[in-house]
N, C-alpha and C positions, 0 to 999 in steps of 0.2 A: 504494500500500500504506500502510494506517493507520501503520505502525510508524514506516515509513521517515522521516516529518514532523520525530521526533525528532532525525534526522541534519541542523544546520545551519550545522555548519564546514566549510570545505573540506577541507586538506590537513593531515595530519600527517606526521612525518619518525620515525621509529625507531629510535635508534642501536641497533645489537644484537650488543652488547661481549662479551666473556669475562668481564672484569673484573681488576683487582687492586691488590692492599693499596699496595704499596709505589708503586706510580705511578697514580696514579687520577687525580691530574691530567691526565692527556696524554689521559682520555678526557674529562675537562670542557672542555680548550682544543678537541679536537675538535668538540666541541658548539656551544662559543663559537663555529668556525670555520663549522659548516654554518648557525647562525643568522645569522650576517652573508652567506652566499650568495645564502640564501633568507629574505628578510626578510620575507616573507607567511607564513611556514609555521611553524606550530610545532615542536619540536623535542624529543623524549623521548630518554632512556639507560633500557637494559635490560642486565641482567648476566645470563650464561650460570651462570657458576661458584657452587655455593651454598655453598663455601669462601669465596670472597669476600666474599659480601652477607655470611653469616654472621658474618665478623671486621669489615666493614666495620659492621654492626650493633652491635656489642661496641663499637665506637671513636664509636657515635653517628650514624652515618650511616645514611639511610634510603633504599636503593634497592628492585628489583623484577625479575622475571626476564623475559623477553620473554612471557609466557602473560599474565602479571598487569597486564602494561602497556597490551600488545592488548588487555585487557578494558576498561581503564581508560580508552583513547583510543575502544575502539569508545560506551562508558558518556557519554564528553563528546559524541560527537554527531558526528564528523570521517564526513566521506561517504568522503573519500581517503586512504590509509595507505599511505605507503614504508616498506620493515622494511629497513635498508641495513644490508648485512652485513661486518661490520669483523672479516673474517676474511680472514689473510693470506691461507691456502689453503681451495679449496672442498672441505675433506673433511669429518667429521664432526661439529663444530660446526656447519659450513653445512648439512649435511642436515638437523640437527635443527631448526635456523631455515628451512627451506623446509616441511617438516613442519606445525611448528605454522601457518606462515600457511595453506598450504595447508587444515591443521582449520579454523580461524579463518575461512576462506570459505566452510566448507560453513553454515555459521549465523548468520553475521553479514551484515547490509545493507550493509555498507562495501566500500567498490573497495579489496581491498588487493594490494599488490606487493612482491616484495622482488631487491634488487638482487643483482649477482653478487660471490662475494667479490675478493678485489682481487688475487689473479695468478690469474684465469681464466682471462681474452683471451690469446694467442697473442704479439703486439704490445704490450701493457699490458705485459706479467712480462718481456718481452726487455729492455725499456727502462729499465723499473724494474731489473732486475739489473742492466745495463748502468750505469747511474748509480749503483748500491748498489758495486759491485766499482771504480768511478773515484774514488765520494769516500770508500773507507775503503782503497786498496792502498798500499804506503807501498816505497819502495827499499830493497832486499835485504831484505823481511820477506816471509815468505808465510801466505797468510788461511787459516780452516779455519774453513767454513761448517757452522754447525751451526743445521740443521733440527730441530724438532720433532719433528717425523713423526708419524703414526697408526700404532696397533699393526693393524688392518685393513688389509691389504694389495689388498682384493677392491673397496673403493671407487674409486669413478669420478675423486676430486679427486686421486689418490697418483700420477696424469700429470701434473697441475702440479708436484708436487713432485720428481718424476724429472725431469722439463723442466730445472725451476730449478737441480738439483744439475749436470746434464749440463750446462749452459749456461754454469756458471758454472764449471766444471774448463776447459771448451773454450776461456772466452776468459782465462785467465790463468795460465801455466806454470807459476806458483806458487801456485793457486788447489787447494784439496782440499776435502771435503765430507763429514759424516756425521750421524747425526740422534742423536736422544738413545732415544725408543725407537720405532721405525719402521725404513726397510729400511737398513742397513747402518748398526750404531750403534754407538756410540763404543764403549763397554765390551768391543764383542763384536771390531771391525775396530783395537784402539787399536797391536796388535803389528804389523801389518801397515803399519799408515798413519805409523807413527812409521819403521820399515824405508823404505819409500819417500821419504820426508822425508830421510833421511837419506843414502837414494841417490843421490838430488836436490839434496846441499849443502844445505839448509835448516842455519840457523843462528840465525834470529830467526823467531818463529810469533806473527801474533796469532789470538785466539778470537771469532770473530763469531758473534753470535745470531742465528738469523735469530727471534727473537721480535718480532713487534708490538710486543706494550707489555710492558717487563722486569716479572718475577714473583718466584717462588722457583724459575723456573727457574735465574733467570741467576743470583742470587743462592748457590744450592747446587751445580747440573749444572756451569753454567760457569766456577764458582770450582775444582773440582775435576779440568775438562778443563786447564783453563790449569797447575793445580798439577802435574799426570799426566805433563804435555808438559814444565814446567821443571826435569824429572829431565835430558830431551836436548839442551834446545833453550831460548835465550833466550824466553822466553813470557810473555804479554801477554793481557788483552779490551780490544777495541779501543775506543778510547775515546769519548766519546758524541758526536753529530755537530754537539751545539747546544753549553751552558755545562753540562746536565744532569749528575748522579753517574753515571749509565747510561745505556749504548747502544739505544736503540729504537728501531725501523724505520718507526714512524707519523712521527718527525722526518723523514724522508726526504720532500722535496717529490712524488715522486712516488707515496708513499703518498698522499696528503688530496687529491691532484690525482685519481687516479684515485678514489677514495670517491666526490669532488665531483662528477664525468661519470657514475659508475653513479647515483646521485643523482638526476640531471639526465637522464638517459634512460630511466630511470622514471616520471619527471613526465611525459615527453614522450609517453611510452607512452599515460597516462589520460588523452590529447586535450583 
C-alpha cells in the first residue's frame, strides 16, 4: 500500500495518564522510568483530564490528550503503538482509552495496542494490595481505604474494585474501606463506619488514598475524611511512602512493576 511507505519507525510507547496539577512529576519520573526499560522505543505522555492540561497550560506547560497524541505519533511514521494505561482500575477512564484506540485502528496503518490497567489481573491486584496494606499498617492504628470509585455501577472494571475493597477488609482486622463517590461512600456510610470503628476499639485511624497520582482529591476529599474522623478518633493521611509531601500509589514498587510487564506483553504480542 502506497500510504503505508510513510510509516518508518518502529515502536512507540503511550503513557495514557489522567493527569495532574499538583504532582505531574511522578508522571515524568514514570516516563523517565519506561524510557530507561525500553531504550529503542520512544516514549509519549497523554493527559485524560482537560482540567489539567487546561491549568497545566495556564502555568506554561504544553501537553495533549490521548486522541491528539495518537494523531501525532500515527503523523511521525511509528508502524507500532502501545497506548499503556496508567489507570489504577479498569473502569471508565480505561474504557474511554480502549475506545479511542480501538477508532484509531479502524483508519490508521499503524499496529496499535493498548495495555490493561494495572489491578486487572486477579494475581497482579492481590499482590499489589498485599504489599500496599504491609508497607503503610502501622501498631494499634487502623487504615480506611478510600477508593475512588465510579459513579456507574453497571461497568465491567467496578469487580476490580469490589475485589480490592473485599480483599483488603479480609486481610486486616483493622483494615475498613469506602470510596468517595462510587458504591458505599464516605458521606453516605461515615455514621455507620465511625459506629463500627468504634465497636472495634479503634482509637488511632489513618486515611489512605487509594489515588495513583495525588490530585484535588487528596488535597480537598481526604483533608476533610481525616478532619470528619478527628471528631472520634486520633486521625491521620498516611504519610507518603518515599520523602514526597503526599501519598501516591505509582510510588509503590508494584505499581511501575506491573505498568513495566503490561508494557512488555504488548510488545510481545506484535511478534
Amino acid at each position: 500500500m502506497k500510504r503505508y511507505r510513510h510509516y518508518k519507525q518502529d515502536k512507540a510507547i503511550i503513557l495514557s495518564c489522567f493527569g495532574s496539577v499538583i504532582e505531574q512529576d511522578k508522571y515524568l519520573e514514570l516516563k523517565k522510568l519506561v524510557e530507561d526499560k525500553f531504550e529503542n522505543v520512544d516514549v509519549f505522555l497523554s493527559f485524560s483530564s482537560r482540567m489539567v492540561l487546561k491549568d497545566l497550560q495556564k502555568r506554561g506547560m504544553e501537553y495533549k490528550n490521548l486522541p491528539q497524541i495518537l494523531s501525532d505519533v500515527d503523523m511521525l511514521g511509528y508502524k507500532n503503538i502501545i497506548v499503556a494505561s496508567i489507570n489504577l482500575f479498569p473502569t471508565d477512564e480505561h474504557e474511554v482509552l480502549k475506545k479511542t484506540v480501538d477508532g484509531f485502528n479502524n483508519f490508521s496503518l499503524a499496529n496499535i495496542r493498548y495495555s490493561n490497567a494495572i489491578l486487572t489481573k486477579s494475581k497482579d491486584t492481590t499482590l499489589f494490595l498485599k504489599d500496599l496494606d504491609e508497607s503503610v499498617t502501622k501498631k494499634d492504628t487502623a487504615n480506611l481505604y478510600v477508593i475512588h470509585g465510579t459513579p456507574a455501577l453497571e461497568l465491567g472494571g467496578i469487580e476490580s474494585i469490589t475485589y480490592s475493597a473485599k480483599f483488603l477488609e479480609m486481610i486486616g482486622d483493622a483494615n475498613y474501606t469506602c470510596s468517595l463517590e462510587g458504591a458505599f461512600p464516605f458521606y453516605a456510610i461515615k455514621e455507620q463506619l465511625i459506629k463500627q470503628m468504634k465497636k472495634d476499639g479503634v482509637k488511632n485511624v489513618q486515611v489512605i488514598p487509594m489515588l495513583l497520582v495525588s490530585g484535588n482529591h487528596y488535597i480537598k476529599d481526604m483533608v476533610e475524611i481525616r478532619d470528619d474522623l478527628a471528631e472520634h478518633f486520633n486521625s491521620s493521611i498516611v504519610e507518603s511512602l518515599t520523602d514526597g509531601e503526599r501519598f501516591n500509589l505509582i510510588e509503590l514498587q508494584n505499581s511501575t512493576k506491573i505498568i513495566l510487564n503490561n508494557i512488555k506483553e504488548e510488545i510481545t504480542k506484535l511478534g
